[in-house]
N, C-alpha and C positions, 0 to 999 in steps of 0.2 A: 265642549259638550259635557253635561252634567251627569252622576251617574245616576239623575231618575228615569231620565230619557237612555242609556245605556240598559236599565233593567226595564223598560218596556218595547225595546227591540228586542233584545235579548226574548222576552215572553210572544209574541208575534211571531217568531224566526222557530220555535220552539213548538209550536202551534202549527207551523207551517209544515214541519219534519217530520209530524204526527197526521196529522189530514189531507197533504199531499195539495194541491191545487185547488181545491175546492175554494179556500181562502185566498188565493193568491190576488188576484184584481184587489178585491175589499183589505190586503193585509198591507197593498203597496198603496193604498191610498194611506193607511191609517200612519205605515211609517214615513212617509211624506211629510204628511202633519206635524209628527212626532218632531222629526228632523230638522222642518224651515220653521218652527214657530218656536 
């Protein structure tokens, strides 16, 4: 794992801590992405 993908979990997980649920569906899609590509 690379650390660009490490500092864009990192910001998503960050994001998540701060707005609680609201992003949770749309943040686990995006670190999905992040993740398998």
């Amino acid at each position: 794992m690379n650390i660009h993908k490490i500092i864009q979990c990192k910001k998503i997980l960050e994001r998540e801590m701060q707005y609680g649920l609201k992003f949770l569906l749309e943040d686990e899609i995006s670190l999905s992405v992040i993740l398998f590509n």
